[in-house]
N, C-alpha and C positions, 0 to 999 in steps of 0.2 A: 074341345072345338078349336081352340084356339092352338094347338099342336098341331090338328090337321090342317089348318089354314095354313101355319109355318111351314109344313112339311110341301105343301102343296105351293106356296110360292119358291122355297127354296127350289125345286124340280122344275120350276120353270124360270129360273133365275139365268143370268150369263153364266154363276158358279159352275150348276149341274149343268151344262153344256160343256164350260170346258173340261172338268172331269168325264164328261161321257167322250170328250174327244181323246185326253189322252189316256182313259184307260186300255186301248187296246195295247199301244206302245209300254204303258206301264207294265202290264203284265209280262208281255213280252221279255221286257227287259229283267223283269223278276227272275224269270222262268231260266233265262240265258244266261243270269250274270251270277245276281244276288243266289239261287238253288248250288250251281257249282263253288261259289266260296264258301257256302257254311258247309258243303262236304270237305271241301279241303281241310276249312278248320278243324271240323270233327276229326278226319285224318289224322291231321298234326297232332292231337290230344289222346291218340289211340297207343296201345302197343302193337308192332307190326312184327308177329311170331312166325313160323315157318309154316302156320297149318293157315295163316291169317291174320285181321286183325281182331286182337282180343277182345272183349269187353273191358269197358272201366276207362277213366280220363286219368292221364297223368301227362305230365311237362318235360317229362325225362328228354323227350327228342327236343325241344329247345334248347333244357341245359344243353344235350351234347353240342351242338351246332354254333352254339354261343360259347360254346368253350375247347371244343376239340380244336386241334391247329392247322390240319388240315381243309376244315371248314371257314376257318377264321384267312386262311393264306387268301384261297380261292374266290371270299369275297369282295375281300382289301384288292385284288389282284382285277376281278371287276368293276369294283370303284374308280379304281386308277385306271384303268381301262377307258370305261366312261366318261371320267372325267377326263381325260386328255381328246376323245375322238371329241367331246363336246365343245371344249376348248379349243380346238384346231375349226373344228368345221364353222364355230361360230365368228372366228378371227378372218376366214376366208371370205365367207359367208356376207361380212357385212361389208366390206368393200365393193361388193357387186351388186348389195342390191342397193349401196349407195349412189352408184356411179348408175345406175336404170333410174334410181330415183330422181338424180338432179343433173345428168349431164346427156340423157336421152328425150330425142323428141316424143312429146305428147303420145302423136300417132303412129309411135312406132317402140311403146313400149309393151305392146299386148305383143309385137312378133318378138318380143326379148323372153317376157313371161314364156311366151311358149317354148324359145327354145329351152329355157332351164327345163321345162317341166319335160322334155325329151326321154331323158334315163327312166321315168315315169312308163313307157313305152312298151321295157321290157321286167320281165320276171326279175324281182331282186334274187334269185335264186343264181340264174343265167347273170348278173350282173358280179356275183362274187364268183363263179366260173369264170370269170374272162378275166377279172384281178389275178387267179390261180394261176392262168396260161400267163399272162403279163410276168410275176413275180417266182414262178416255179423255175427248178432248178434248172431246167432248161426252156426256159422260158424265153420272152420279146427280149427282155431286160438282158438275163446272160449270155442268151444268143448275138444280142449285135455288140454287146460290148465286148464278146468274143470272138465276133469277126472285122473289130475296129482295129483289133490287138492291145486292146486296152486290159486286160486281164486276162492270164493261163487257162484259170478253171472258172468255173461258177460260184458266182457269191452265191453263200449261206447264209448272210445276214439279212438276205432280203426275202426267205423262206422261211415258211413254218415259224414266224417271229412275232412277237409284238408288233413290230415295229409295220409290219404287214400288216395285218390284222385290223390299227388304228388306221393303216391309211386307206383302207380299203372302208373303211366303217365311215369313215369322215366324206368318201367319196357317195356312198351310197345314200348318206340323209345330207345332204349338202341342199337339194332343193328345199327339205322341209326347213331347213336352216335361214333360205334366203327370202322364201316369201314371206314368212311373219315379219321378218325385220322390213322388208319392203313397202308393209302396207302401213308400218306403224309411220315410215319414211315420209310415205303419201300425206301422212294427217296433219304434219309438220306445217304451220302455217305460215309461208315463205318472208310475210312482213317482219315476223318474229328476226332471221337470218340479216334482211336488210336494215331492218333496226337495230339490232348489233353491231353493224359495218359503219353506220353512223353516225353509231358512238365513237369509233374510232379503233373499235376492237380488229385485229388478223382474221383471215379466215378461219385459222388454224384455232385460232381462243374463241370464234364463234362455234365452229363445230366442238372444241370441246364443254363450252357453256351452253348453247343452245341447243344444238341439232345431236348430241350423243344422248342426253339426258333427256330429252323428249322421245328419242329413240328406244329408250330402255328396256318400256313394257312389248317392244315386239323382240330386242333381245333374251329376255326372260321369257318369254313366249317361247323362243327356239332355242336356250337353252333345255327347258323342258321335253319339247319336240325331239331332241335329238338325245337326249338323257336315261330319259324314262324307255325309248326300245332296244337301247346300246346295251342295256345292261344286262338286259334278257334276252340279248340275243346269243343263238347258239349256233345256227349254220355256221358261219365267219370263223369261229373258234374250231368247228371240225374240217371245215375246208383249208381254209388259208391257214389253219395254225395246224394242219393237219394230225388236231387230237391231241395236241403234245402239250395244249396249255389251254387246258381248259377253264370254262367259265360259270359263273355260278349255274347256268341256264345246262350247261353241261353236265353238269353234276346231281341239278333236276332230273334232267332226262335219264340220266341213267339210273337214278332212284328207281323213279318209277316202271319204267320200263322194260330194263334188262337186269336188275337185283330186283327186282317187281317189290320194293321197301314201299312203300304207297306212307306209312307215316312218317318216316325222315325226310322223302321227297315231300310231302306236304308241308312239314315245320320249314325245311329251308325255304321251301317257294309265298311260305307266311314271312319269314323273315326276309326275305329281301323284297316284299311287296313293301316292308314294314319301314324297311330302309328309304326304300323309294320315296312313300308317304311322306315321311318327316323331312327329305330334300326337295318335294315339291313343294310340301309349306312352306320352308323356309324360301325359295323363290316368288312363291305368291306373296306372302310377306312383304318380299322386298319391292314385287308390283307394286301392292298398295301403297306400300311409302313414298315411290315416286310418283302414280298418279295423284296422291295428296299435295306432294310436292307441288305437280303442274299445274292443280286447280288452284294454289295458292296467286 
């Protein structure tokens, strides 16, 4: 009796209400997210023979992937990748949406917001096309410096390069870059700034003691932001790097796809989730240390 009483107030509780609200998204999100990673998994744990994948689980395709050099080049080579477009865009980044945060009027910082958010507008597909016409061999770039008389031929260095690649990358998540830092900008409570200035501290030693380290958790915010889709991305490496330097997300794709390997394409696409993972903890991490920091 006393079961079905429990059972009968639980069901009428706030609990069973929000559960019956977010079961439908739960599933949902089951169905979409959490079903295609345990196939991947399964994948990565398979042997991937020529008639199929086999029966039985073995690790073989991790060793390789963790140990072949060519696997090892290509992901170091997206790390570094990542890590510099993140690096760059987050350096750009924060000087703009510092300069919205504290030296634009009130009512005229939603028409700033909105232009950043402009590139937003168009297809990021269509947006590394117009980088390609920009930086391509005959391109905006070597065309007028070619009709400046500033150089013979067409730079090469600015084609099918890294060096492309990162600026085009840094270009295209630059918004995701500026809003997080912008909002964390907002939360900065302005007495804080002025209470620094009449201690007798610079601007310059207040923004680096006060206004960068209250800033942190919306830099860490966009470091992540700009981190975590830099590293799997693939369009940019076959466009603007036209195929010649490929990236881990590259080398996905052609697992799967075109050598139809579906279990090496899985172990790598587990392994570099896996990388991922452990450099977003460690950024979370460092959130929490500094919002502990600023509750102190």
């Amino acid at each position: 009796m006393d079961n079905g009483s429990s059972k009968g107030r639980f069901w009428n509780s706030e609990a069973a209400s929000g559960l019956t609200l977010i079961s439908p998204p739960a599933i949902y999100a089951i169905l979409l997210l959490a079903a295609p990673l345990v196939t991947v998994v399964v994948y990565s744990l398979m042997v991937d023979a020529k008639a199929g994948l086999s029966a039985g689980l073995t690790f073989g395709n991790y060793i390789e992937v963790w140990t072949g050099r060519i696997y090892q080049a290509i992901m170091l080579r997206s790390l570094w990748v990542a890590a510099a477009v993140t690096l760059i865009t987050v350096l750009l980044a924060y000087p703009v949406a510092y300069f919205v945060s504290f030296h634009v009027a009130q009512d005229k910082k939603s028409l700033w917001l909105f232009l950043i958010t402009i590139p937003f507008w168009t297809s990021y597909l269509i947006r590394v096309f117009l980088w390609k016409v920009i930086l391509g061999y005959n391109g905006v770039i070597n065309s007028g410096l070619m009709g400046l008389g500033l150089i013979d031929e067409p730079l090469t260095v600015i084609n099918y390069s890294i060096g492309s690649m990162i600026m085009t990358l840094a270009h295209a998540y630059a918004p995701f870059a500026i809003l997080p830092i912008f909002v964390s900008l907002e939360k900065i409570d302005r007495s804080f700034l002025e209470a620094g200035q009449d201690l007798g501290e610079s601007k310059f030693m207040t923004f680096l003691r006060v206004t960068l380290p209250l800033s942190m958790p919306g830099v860490i915010a966009a470091v992540l932001i700009v981190f975590i889709p830099t590293i799997g991305d693939y369009v940019t490496p076959d466009l603007i790097g036209g195929g010649k330097i490929p990236m881990i997300a590259n080398m996905i794709e052609g697992k799967m796809l075109k050598q139809n390997d579906k279990a090496m394409g899985s172990a790598l696409a587990m392994t570099a989730m896996l990388i991922v993972a452990i450099v977003s903890l460690i950024f979370l991490m460092l959130n929490k240390r500094f919002l502990k920091g600023q509750s102190r």
